[in-house]
ZADREN-580931 format. One line per 10 residues: number of its first residue (from 1); their letters; for each residue x, y, z of C-alpha. Coordinates in steps of 0.02 Angstrom, whole numbers, plus 32768, in hexadecimal, padded with zeros to 4 digits. Example, Ala and Ser with C-alpha at 12.3 -4.5 7.8 and 13.67 -1.06 7.14 Angstrom:
residues 2
1> as> 8267 7F1F 8186  82AC 7FCB 8165
end
This chain:
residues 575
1> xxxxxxxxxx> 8000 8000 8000  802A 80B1 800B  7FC9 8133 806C  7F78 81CF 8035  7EE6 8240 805C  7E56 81CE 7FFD  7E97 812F 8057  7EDF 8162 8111  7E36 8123 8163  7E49 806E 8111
11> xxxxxxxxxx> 7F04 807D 8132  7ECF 809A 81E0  7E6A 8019 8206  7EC2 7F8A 81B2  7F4E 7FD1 821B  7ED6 7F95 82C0  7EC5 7EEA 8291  7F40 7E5A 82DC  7F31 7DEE 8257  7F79 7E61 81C2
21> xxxxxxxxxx> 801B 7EBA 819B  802B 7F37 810F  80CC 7F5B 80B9  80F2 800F 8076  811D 8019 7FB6  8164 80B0 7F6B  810A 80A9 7ED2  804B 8074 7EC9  8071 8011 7E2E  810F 7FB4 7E74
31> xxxxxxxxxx> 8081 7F9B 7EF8  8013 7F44 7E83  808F 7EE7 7E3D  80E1 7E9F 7EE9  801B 7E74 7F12  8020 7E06 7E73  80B5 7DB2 7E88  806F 7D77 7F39  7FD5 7D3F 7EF6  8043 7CC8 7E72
41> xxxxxxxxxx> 80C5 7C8B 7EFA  803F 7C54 7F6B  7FB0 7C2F 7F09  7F46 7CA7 7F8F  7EFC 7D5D 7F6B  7F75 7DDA 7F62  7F32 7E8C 7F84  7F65 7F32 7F7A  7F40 7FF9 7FC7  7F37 80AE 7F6F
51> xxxxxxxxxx> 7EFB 8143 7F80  7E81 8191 7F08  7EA7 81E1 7E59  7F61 81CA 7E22  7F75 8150 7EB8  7EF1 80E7 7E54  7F2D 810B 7DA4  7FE0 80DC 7DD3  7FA7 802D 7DF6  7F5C 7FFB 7D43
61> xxxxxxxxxx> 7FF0 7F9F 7D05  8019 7F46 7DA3  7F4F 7F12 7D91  7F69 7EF0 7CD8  7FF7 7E70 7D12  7F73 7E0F 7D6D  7EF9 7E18 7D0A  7F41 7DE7 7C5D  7F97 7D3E 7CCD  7EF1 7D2C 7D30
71> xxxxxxxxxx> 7F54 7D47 7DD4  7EB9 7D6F 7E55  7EEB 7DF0 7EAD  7E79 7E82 7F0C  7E94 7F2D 7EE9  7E53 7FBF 7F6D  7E35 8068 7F3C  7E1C 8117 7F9D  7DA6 8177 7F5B  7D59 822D 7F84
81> xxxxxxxxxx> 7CC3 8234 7FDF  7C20 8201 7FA6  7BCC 82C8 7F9D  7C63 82FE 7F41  7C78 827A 7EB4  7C37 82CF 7E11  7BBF 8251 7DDA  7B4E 8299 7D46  7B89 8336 7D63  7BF3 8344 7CAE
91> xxxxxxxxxx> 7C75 83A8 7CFD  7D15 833C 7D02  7D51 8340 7DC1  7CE9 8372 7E57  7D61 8340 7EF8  7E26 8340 7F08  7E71 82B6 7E93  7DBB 827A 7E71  7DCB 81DD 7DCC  7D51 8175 7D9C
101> xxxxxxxxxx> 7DAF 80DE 7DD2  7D2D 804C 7DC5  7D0F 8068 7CF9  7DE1 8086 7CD0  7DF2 7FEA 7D20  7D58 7F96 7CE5  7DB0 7F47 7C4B  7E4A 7F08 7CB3  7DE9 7EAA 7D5F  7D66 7E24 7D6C
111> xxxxxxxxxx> 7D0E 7E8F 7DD3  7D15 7F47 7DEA  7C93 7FC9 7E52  7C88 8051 7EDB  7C4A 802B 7F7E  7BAD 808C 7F99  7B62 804B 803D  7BDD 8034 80CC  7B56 7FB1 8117  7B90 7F42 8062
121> xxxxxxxxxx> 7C4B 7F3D 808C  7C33 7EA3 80B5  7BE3 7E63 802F  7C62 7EC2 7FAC  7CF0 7E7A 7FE4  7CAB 7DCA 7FF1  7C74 7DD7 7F50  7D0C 7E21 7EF7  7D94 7DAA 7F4E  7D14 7D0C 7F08
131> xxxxxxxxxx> 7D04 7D48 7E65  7DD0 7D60 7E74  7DEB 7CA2 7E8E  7D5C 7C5B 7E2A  7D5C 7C1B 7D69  7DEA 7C6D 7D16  7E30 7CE1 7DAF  7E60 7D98 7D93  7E6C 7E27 7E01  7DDD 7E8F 7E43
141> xxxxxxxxxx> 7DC1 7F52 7E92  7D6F 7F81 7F0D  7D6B 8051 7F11  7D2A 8090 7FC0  7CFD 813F 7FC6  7D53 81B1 806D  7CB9 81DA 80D2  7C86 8116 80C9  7D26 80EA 80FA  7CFA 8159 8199
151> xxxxxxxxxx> 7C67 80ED 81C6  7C53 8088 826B  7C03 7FEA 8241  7BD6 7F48 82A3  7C20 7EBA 8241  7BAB 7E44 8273  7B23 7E9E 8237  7B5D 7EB2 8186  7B07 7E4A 80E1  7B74 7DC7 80A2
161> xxxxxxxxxx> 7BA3 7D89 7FE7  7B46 7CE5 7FCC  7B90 7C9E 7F17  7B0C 7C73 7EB3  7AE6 7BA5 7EDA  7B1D 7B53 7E45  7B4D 7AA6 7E30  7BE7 7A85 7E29  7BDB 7A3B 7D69  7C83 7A06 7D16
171> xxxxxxxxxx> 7C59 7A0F 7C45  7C30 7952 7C01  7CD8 795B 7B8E  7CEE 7892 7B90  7CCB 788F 7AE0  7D53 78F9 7AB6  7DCD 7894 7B08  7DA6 7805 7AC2  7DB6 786C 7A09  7E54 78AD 7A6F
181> xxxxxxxxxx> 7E94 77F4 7A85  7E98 77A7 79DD  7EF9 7842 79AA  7F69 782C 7A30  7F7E 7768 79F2  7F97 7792 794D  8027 7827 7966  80D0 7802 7934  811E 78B4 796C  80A7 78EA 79EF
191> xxxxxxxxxx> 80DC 7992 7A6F  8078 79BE 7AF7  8070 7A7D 7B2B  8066 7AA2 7BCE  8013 7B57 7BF5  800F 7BC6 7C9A  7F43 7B74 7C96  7FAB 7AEE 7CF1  7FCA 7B3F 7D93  7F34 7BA8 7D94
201> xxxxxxxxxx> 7EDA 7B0B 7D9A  7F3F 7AB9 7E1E  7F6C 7A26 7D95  8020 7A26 7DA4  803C 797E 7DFC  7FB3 7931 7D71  8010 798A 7CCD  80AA 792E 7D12  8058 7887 7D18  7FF9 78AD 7C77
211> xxxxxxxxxx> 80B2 78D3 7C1D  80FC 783B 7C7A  8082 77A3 7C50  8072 77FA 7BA7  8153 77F1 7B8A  810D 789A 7B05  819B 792B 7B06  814F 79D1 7B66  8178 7A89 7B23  814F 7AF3 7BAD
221> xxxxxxxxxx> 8104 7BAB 7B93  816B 7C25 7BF5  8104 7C28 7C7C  8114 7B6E 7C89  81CC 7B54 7C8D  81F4 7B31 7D43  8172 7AA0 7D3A  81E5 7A1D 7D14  829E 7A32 7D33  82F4 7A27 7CA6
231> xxxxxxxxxx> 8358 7977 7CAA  82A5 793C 7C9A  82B5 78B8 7C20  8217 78FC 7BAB  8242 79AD 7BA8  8269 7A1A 7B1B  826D 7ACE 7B39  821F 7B65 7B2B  81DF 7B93 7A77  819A 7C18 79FD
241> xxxxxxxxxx> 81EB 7CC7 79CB  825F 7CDB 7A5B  826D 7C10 7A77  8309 7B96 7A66  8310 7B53 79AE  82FF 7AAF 79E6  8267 7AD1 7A30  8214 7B18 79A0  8252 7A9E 7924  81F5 7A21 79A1
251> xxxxxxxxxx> 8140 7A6F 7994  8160 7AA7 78EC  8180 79D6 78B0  80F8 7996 791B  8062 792D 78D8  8006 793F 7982  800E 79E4 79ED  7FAB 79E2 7A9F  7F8A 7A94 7AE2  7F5D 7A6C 7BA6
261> xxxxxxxxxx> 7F46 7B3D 7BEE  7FA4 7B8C 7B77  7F43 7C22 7B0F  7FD3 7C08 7A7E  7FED 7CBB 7A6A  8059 7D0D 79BC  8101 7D0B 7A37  80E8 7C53 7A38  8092 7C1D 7993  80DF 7CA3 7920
271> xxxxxxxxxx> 808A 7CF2 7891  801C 7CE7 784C  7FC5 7C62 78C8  7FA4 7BF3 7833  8056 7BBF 780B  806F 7B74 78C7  80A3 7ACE 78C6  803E 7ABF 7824  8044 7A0A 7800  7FF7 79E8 78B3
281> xxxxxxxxxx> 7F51 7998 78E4  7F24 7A17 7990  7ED8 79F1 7A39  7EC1 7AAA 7A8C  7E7F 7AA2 7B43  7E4B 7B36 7B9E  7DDE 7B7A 7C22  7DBE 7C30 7BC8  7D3A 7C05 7B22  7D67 7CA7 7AC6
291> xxxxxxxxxx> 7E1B 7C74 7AE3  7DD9 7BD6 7A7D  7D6A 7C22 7A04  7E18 7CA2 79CD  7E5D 7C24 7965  7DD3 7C0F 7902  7DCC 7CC8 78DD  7EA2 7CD9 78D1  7E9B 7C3E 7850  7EEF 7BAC 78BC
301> xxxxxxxxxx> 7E8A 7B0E 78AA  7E87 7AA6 792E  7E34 79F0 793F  7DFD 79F5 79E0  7DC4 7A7D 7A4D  7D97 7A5C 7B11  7D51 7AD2 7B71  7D86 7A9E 7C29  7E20 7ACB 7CAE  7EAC 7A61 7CB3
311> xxxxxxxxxx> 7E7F 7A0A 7D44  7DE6 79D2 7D0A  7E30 799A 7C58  7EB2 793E 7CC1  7E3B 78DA 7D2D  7DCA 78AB 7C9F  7E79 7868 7C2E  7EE5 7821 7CD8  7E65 77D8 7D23  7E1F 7774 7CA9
321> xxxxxxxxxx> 7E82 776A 7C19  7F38 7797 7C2F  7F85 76E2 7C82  7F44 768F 7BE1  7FAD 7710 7B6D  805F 76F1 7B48  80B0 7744 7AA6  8147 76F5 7A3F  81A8 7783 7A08  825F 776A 7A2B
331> xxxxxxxxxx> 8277 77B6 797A  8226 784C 7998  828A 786B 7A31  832E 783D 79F7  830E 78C0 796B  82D9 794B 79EE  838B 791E 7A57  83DD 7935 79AE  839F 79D5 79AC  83CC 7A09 7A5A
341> xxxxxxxxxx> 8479 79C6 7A31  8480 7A21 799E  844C 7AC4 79BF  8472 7AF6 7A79  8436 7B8D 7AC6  84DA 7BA8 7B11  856A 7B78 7A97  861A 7B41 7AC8  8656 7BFC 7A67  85E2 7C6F 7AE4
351> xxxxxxxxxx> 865E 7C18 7B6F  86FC 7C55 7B15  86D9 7D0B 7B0C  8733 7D70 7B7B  8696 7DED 7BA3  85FB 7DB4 7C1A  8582 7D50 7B89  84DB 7D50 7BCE  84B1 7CAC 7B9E  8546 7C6A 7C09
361> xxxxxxxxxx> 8509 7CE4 7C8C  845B 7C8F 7C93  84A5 7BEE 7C92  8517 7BFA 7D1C  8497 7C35 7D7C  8412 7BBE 7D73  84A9 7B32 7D8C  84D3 7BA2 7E38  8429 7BB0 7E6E  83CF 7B41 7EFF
371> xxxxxxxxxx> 8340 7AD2 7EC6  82D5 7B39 7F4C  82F0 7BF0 7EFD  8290 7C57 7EAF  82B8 7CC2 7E17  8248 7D5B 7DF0  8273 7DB4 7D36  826A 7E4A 7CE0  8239 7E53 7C21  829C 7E79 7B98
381> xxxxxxxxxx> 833B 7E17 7B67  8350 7DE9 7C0F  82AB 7D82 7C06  82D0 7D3D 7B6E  8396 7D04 7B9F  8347 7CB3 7C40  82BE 7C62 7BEE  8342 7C1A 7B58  83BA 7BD0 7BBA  8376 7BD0 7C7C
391> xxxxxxxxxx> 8380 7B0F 7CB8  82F8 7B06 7D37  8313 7A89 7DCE  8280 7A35 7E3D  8219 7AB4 7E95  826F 7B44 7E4D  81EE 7BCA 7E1E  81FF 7C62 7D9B  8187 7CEC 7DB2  8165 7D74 7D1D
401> xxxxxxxxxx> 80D8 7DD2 7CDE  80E2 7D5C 7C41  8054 7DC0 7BF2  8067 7E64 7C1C  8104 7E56 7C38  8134 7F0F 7C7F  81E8 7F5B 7C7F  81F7 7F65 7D4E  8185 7EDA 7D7F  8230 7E65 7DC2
411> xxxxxxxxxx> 8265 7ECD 7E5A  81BA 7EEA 7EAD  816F 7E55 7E7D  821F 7DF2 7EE0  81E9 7E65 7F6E  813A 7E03 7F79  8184 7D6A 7F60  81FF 7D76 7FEC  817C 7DC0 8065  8106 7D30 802D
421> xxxxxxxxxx> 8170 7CA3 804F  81A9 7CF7 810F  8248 7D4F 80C1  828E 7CB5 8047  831A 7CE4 7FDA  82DD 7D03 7F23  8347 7D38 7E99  8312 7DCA 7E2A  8351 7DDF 7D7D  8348 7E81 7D34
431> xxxxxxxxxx> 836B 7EF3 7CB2  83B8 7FA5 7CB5  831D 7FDF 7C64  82B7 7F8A 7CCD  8301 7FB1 7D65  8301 806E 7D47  8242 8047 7D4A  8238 801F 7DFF  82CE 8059 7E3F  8289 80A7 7EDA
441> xxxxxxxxxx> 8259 8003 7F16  830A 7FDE 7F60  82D9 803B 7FC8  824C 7FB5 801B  82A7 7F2F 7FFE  8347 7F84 8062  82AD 7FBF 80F1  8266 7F06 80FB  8332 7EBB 80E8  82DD 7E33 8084
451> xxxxxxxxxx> 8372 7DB6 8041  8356 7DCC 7F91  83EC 7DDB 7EFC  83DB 7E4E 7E6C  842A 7E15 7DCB  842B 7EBF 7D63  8451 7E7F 7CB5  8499 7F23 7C7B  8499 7F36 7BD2  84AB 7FF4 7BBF
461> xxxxxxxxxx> 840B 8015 7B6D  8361 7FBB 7B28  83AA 7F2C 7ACB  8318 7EE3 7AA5  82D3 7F7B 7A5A  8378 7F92 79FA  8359 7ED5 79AF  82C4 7F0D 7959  831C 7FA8 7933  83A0 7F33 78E8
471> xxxxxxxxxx> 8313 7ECB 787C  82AB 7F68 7837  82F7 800D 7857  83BA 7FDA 7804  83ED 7FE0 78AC  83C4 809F 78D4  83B8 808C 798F  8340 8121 79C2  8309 8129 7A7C  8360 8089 7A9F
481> xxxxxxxxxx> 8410 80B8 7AD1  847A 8130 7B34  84A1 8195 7AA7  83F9 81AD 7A5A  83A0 81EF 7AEA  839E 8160 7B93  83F5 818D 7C1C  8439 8125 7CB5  847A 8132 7D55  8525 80CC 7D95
491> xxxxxxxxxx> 84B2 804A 7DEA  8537 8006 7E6A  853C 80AC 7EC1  847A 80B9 7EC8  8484 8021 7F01  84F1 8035 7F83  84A4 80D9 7FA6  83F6 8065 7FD8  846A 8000 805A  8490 7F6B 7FD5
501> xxxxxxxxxx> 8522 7EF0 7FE9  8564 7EF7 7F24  85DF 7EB8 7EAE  85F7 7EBC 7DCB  8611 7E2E 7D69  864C 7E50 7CB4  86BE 7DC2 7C81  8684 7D18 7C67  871A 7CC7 7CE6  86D6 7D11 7D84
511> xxxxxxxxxx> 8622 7D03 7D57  8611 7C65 7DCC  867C 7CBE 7E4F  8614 7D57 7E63  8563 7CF0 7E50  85B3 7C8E 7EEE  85E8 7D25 7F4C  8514 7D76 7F39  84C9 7CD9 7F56  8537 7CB4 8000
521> xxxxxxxxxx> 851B 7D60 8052  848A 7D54 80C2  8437 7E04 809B  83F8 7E6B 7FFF  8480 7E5B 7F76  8485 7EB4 7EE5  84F6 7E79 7E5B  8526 7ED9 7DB8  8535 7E62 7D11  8572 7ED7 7C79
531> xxxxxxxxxx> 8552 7E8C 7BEA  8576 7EDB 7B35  84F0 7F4A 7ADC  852C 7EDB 7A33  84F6 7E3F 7A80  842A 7E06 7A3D  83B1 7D7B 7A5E  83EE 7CE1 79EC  837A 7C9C 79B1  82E8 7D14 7999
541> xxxxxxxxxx> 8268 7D1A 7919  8246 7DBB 78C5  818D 7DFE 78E3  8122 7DB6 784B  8170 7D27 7828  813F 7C7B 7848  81B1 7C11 78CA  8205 7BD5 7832  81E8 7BB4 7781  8235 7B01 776E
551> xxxxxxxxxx> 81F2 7A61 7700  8180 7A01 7760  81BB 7974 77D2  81F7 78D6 776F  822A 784A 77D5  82D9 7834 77B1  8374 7853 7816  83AE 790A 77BB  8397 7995 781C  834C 7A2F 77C7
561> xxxxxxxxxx> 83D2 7AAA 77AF  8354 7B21 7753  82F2 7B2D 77F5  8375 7B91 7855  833F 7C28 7893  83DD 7C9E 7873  841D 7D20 78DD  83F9 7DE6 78A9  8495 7E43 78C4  84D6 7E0D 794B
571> xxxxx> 8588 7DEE 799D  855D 7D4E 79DA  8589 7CC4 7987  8526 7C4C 794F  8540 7B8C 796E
end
């Protein structure tokens, strides 16, 4: 939260009860953000404070973070009081910082309105934290005007939210599964794609049993990648524009491609949606029906389309079904290990440069980290490094706004992860750009002395930007660097300035030396990784292209040179 005149009576009275502790952001959005993160890490509501007006308005894309990864969080807004709002008036402001809060945030909550009876407080919140949780969860606002807030009211007294009775139904999709089934038996390169839909649903013990019995290879969406660690023998890798080659050229040669949660978005199926894995038969399961009824719309044809959660999917298939499945295809995964092989992520030439590569960066430290950590990261190339070449262990998690994915979520969102789980040590990986963001929320972290280590992957600029810059603009890198307009500060003396213990890694031969040294101090660490403003995301898929434009499959041991995605200026080698 963070106090101001439309909110110091809730503020107040939150402050009175024994069971809840607030923690003071310095930004409402960091705020927001931090509240979502929580709500990910432990699966409970996460909920947030601000004032009226900008306090309100400087939430929206902490909000939008939940909302576009159906995070359920609950959002509490100050607002003026009740005979000062401007209602019908047609003048645009009546009180100090008056905004119509409940319709901006209307098209980014599950549930948005203004409390206008203090005797249905009760009844609000009830309401909006069920709503949160149910279906497909999202966040939800509450705005509370100031002379409500004021009220005295006797708690026992107030109505209560009664959900509508409603059986508890599950959709008949047995049918389906059975159609689902003799595709399954008839697929000689199946993949199965596991989506965030997964954990939402609390399915993640059943997706591994479904993979398992099954022996089909699993290409994780982003949001899925610390779901099996990666020594797992059926996993692939991550896939689409930003994915590992490997991992493309595995959904892109499939005959059979299960979708289980995933909404198959353009950063994962390329474009245009028809040319992903084309010479597919498609199983798409998701909870959302317009997220279902897109693909008929965007052009990607899909077989078979159930409407249900995960969970439910997975106890109609494992329960009756799954121990009398067993594929054959030894071929299929010798040819996917080929690929791996063939095209690391991380190539032996990467290690013999004498500047810090950031592929060898994420590398070493996923080898360094515990299987209990958590990692929280920013977007931009230092997403897209991490989620390339990040080995996840058992019970590692990786928490990003994978949809909205805002420059400055990493830091604050850490922050509610290491106050969720009673101070844990969680690693945050962020850019320069990103950090510059949030940068005031050292300052919590340093007030709460949560054990948390910053990676800054310091790239002197927006590299990502400067990619696209690189693919459509001949490389003329306006707004995106130093000289065209960014400025930075030297971040190891603002860190230290914030109390930080700190130290700079820029050569590959101490990398491991200086992970060591910020992962054995018992404090906040902040570490400094430069990394050159030449180096790019390798492999990357330019925007309007399909994942590749290769033959289709032919069963035959040849790999398919033409289907390597090439590097775009770049100083990185390529394997």
């Amino acid at each position: 939260m963070i106090a101001g005149g439309a909110s110091v009576h809730l503020i107040d009275s939150i402050s009175k009860h024994p069971g809840i502790n607030y923690i003071c952001a310095q930004h409402e959005q960091a705020g927001a953000m931090a509240a979502d993160a929580y709500a990910r890490i432990t699966k409970n509501l996460g909920a947030a404070i601000s004032t009226s007006g900008p306090g309100a308005t400087n939430m929206l894309t902490g909000v939008c973070c939940a909302y576009y990864d159906s995070v359920p969080v609950i959002y509490i807004t100050g607002q003026v009081a009740t005979f000062r709002l401007k209602r019908n008036t047609g003048v645009r402001q009546l009180g100090f910082q008056e905004t119509d809060v409940v319709d901006i945030f209307k098209p980014i909550t599950k549930y948005a309105v203004r409390l206008e009876d203090p005797q249905m407080i009760r009844y609000e919140l009830e309401k909006a934290c069920y709503i949160a949780r149910t279906d497909r969860p999202g966040p939800v606002l509450i705005d509370i005007p100031d002379d409500l807030q004021r009220q005295t009211i006797n708690a026992s007294d107030l109505v209560r939210y009664e959900p509508e009775k409603v059986e508890s139904v599950r959709p008949d999709i047995d049918e389906q599964i059975r159609e689902c089934i003799n595709l399954i038996r008839n697929a000689k390169r199946p993949v199965i794609i596991l989506g965030w839909g997964i954990r939402l649903s609390g399915a993640e013990a059943d997706a591994k049993a479904f993979v398992e019995k099954l022996g089909v290879p699993f290409t994780p969406t982003w949001a899925m990648l610390d779901l099996l660690p990666y020594e797992h023998p059926f996993f692939v890798g991550t896939f689409g524009s930003h994915g590992t080659r490997y991992g493309n050229f595995t959904v892109q040669n499939a005959d059979l491609i299960i979708s289980i949660g995933a909404r198959l978005d353009t950063r994962e199926a390329g474009s245009p949606l028809t040319t992903f894995s084309r010479e597919a038969k498609k199983i798409i399961i998701d909870i959302d029906k317009s997220e279902l009824k897109k693909f008929e719309t965007l052009g990607l044809k899909a077989n078979i389309l159930i409407n249900a959660d995960a969970k439910h999917f997975f106890n109609c298939f494992n329960n009756h079904y799954l121990n009398k499945m067993k594929l054959n295809i030894k071929e299929w995964l010798n040819t996917i290990n080929s690929w791996k092989d063939r095209y690391p992520i991380c190539c032996k030439e990467y290690y013999n440069e004498k500047d810090a590569n950031p592929y060898v960066f994420m590398k070493t430290l996923s080898n360094e980290l515990s299987e209990e950590d958590i990692i929280v990261v920013d977007t931009g190339c230092a997403l897209a490094w991490l989620m390339q070449s990040f080995e996840p262990k058992i019970n590692q998690r990786i928490i990003h706004d994978f949809n909205n994915t805002a420059m400055g979520y990493a830091l604050p969102g850490s922050i509610g992860v290491s106050i969720a789980m009673h101070n844990k040590r969680v690693i945050c990986v962020t850019g320069d750009g990103s950090l510059q963001m949030n940068i005031q929320e050292l300052a919590t972290l340093i007030r709460h002395e949560l054990p948390i280590k910053i990676f800054l992957i310091n790239n002197h600029g927006y590299n990502m930007i400067q990619q696209t810059q690189d693919q459509w603009f001949e490389s003329r890198y306006e707004a995106s660097t130093v000289e065209s307009g960014l400025a930075f500060p030297d971040f190891i003396k603002v860190a230290k300035a914030y109390g930080f213990k700190t130290n700079s890694i820029s050569r590959n031969y101490d990398m491991k030396k200086k992970i060591r040294e910020a992962m054995s101090y018992q404090g906040p660490f902040f570490c400094n990784v430069n990394i050159s403003q030449k180096c790019r995301v390798i492999p990357q898929v330019i925007f309007g292209r399909p994942i590749e434009d290769g033959e289709p499959f032919l069963e035959r041991k040849e790999f398919f040179k033409n289907m390597i995605v090439k590097p775009h200026q770049s100083s990185l080698k390529e394997s």
